[in-house]
N, C-alpha and C positions, 0 to 999 in steps of 0.2 A: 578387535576389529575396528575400524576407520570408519568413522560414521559418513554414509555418503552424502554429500549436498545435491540439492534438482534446482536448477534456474530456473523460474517461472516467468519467461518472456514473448509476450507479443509485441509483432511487430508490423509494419505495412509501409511497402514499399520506399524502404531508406535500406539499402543493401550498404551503401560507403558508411551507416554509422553503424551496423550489423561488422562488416569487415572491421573497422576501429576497436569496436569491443568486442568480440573475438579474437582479434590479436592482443590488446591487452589481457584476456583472458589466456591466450595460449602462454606468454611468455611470464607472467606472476601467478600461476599454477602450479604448487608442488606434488599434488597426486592425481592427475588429472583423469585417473581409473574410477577414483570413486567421486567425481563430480558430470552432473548430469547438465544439459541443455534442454529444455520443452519450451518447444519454437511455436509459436501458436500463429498462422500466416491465414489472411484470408485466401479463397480459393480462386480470387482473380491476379493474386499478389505473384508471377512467377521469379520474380526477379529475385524473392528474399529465400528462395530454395538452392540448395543443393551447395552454400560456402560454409568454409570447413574454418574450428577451432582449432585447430593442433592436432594433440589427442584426444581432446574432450568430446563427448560422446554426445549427437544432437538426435532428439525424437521433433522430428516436424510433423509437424500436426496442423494440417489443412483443412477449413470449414468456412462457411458463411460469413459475413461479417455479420458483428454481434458485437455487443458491448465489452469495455474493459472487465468486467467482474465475471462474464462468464469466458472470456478468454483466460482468466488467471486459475478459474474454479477447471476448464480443460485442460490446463496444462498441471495445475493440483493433482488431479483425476489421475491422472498419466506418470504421474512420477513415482519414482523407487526410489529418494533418498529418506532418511530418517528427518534433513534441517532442508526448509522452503525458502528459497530469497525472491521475493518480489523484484522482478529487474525492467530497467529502460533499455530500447536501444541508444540511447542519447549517455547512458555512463561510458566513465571509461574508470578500470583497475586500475589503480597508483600503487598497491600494497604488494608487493612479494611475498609470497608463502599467504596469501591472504586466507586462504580453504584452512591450512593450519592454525592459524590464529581464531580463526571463527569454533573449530571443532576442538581448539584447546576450553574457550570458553564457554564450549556449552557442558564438558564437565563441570565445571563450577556449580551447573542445577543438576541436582542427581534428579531432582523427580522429572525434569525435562518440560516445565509451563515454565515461559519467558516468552517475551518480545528483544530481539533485540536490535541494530541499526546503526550501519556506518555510518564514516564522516562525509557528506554528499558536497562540502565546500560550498555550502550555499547557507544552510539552516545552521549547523554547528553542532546539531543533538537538538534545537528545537523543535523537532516533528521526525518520527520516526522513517522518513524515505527510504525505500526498499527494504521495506521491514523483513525480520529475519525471524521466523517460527520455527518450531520439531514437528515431528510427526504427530505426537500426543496432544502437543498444543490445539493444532487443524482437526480432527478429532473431536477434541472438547467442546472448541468453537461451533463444529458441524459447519456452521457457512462463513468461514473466513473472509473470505471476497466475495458479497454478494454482489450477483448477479444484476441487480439493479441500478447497480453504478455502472454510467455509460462511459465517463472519462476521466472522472476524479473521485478522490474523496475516500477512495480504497483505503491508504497508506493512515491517514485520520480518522474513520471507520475502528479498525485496528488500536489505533493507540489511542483513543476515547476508551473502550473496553478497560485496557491497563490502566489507563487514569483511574477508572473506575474502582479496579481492581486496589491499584495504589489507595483511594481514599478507602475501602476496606480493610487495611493494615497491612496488607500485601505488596509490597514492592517488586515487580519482574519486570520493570523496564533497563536495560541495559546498552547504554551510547557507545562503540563501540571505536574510540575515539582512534583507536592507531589502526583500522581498517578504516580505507581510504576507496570509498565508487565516487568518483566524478561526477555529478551530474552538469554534464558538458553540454549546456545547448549552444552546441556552434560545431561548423564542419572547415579544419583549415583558419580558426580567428575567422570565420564569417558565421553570424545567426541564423539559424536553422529557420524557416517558416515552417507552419505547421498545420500546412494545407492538407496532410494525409488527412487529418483527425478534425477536419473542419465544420464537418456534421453534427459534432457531438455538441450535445445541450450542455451545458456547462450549469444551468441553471438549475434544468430537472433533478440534476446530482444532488443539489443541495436540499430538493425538497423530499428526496429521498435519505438522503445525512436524517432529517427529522423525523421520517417515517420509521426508522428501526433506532430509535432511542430507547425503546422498549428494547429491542431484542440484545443491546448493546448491556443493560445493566444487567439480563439475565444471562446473558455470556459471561461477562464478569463473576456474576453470583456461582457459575457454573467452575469459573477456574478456582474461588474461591473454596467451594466443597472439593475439588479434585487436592488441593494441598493439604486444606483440612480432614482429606477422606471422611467426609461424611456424603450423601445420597445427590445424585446432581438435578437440580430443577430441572420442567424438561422446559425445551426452547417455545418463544411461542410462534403461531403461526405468522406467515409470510404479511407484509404489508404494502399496501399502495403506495406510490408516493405523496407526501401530503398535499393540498391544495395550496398552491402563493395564496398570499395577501394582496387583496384588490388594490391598495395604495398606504401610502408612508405612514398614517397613522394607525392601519390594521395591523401593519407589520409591526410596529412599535409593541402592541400590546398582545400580537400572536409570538412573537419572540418569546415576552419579557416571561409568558406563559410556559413557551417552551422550556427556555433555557434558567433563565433567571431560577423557577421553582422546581429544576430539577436539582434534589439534594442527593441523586449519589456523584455528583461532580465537588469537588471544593466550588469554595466561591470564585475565587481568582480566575478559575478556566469560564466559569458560566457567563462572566465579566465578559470573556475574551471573547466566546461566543455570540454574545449578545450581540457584543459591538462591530464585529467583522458579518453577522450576518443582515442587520440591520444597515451597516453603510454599502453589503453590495446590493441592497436589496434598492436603496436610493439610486445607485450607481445604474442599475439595469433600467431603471425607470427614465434616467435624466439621461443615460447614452453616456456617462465619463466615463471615458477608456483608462483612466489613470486611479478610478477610486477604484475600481473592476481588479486591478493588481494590486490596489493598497489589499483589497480584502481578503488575497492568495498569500500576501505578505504575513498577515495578521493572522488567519483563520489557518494555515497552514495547509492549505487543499492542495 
């Protein structure tokens, strides 16, 4: 049997880039029976209800607005396939038979733990967007997408874990270079604003990114017992987001604390962490709208 795929997409009030990727979804679909849609729309949203993918089979699911992690953990909830693609309304498909290529490759893991993640034309394979898990995987994790992320940070969340995983001898990261999601911000060659989502802290995210650093290596440790079949640690409890740093030299040595001395990372990422958390951390304080992107750039958020 065909392993079915579940789209994990929320979305808010952008119907023409809803219709966009939908139609590339209808027309580079080869089994379109066993791939799923979970439309996650808030409940003032009526504009992004009731448009059709072809044959592809959409559960809309209307509630409150609420953050990014617990829109993706309702439409988790909600889905029947065995493989979860985190998606944008802002992608568009370029791959034909893309669902085949995806479900050829997840034979390749018979025990079914992996991460894996197309080409988005933007990153290349350096950061995992719209990361691709199994059912077992989500499972293991228990909180895949937490909830505490209001607008980013998910997709990196996610592949922090694997890195982790990775630095324990394990490698299940997988770039999935000939499957092509667009991540197209533009409608027509003209830039999207992004006034839906203009609420969202963008900051808080980050100090919740530090708040489950914990829970991150014992995720890891968790997939590491599932390949090694031995006993799985259990997760630990939920956490705050951490407090910012009152100013640039707190943050200097609240960083260097964080990241620097966490050894289940290699060095080189702790590097990377340091230095994109600390200049957006200068950035937020000084008002530069351009180091605020160098550090999306860098930090991969």
């Amino acid at each position: 049997m065909k392993k079915k795929i579940s789209l994990l997409l929320p979305t808010r009030d952008r119907p023409d880039l809803l219709r966009r990727l939908f139609h590339s979804l209808a027309v580079n679909t080869e089994d379109p029976r066993n791939v799923e849609i979970l439309l996650r729309v808030d409940e003032d949203d009526q504009r992004s209800l009731g448009i059709r993918a072809g044959n592809i089979d959409i559960v809309e699911i209307v509630g409150p607005r609420d953050t990014m992690g617990a829109y993706n953990t309702d439409c988790m909830r909600r889905a029947s396939g065995d493989i979860m693609i985190l998606m944008n309304d802002d992608l568009v498909v370029r791959t034909p038979l893309w669902d085949n290529r995806i479900r050829s490759f997840t034979r390749t893991v018979p025990d079914g733990i992996f991460l894996a993640y197309p080409e988005d034309m933007e990153s290349h394979g350096r950061m995992c967007t719209f990361p691709i898990l199994s059912r077992r995987t989500c499972e293991l994790l228990a909180d895949p997408y937490p909830m505490g992320y209001d607008a980013l940070n998910i997709d990196q969340h996610i592949y922090d874990v694997f890195l982790r995983l990775r630095h324990m001898g394990h490698n299940r990261m997988f770039f999935l270079d000939k499957v092509i999601f667009e991540h197209a911000h533009f409608v027509n060659g003209i830039p999207r604003a992004d006034a839906s989502y203009g609420h969202k802290n963008r900051y808080l995210d980050s100090m919740v990114f530090i708040a489950l650093r914990h829970q991150r290596q014992v995720s890891a440790m968790r997939l590491r017992s599932a390949i090694e079949n031995t006993p799985l640690p259990p997760l630990p409890a939920p956490q705050p987001p951490a407090t910012p740093p009152s100013n640039l030299l707190s943050a200097l040595v609240r960083y260097f604390q964080v990241f620097m001395l966490d050894h289940g990372l290699p060095l080189s990422r702790r590097l990377l962490l340091y230095a994109g958390f600390t200049k957006y951390f200068a950035a937020m304080k000084s008002g530069m709208g351009f180091l605020r992107g160098k550090f999306y750039t860098i930090y991969g958020g």
